[in-house]
N, C-alpha and C positions, 0 to 999 in steps of 0.2 A: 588228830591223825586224819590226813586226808587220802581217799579210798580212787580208785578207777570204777567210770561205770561206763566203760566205753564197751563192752561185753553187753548190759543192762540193755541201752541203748540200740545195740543191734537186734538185742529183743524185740525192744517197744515196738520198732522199726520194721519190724519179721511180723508181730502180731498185731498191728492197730494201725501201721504205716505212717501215722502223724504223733509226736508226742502229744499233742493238742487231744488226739479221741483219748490218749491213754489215757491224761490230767482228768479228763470227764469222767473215766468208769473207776478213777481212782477217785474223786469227788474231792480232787482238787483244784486249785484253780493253776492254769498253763505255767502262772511265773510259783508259784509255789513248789512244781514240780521241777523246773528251770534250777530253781535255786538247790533244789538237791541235788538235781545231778552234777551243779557245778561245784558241788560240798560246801556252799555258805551255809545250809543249814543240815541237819542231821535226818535221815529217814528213821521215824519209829517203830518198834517191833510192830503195831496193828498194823502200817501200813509195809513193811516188807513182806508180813502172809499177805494180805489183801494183794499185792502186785507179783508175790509168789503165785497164786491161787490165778488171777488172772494172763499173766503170762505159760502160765503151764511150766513152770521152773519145778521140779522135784525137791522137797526138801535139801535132800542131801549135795544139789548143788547151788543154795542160798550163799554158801559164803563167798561161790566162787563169782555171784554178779554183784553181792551188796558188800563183803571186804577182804577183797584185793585193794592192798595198799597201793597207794599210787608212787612210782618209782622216781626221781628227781634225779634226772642228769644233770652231768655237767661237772 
């Protein structure tokens, strides 16, 4: 299933303003983090608290930036 994290995004964007500083305090490397937002690979539970905890996301709205399924028009 592939998710939207164009919400996430505006996050990173609001709190670190480059994904590049984010990938550093998330102590990954820039295309690693790339790759999940584009959904080729999956975010793991340590690192959705870890970018919970550093984006200031409140638990209760985790699902709303890591799974919102992505909608396919057409």
């Amino acid at each position: 299933m592939a998710f939207n994290y164009n919400k996430l995004r505006g996050k990173i964007t609001e709190k670190f303003s480059t994904q590049s500083a984010f990938s550093k305090a998330m102590r990954v490397s820039e295309r690693t983090l790339s790759l999940k937002l584009n959904g080729r690979i999956y975010f793991v539970q340590d690192e959705i608290a870890l970018a919970a905890e550093l984006l200031g996301i409140p638990q209760e709205e985790i699902q709303v930036y890591f799974f919102t399924p992505n909608v396919q028009r057409g």
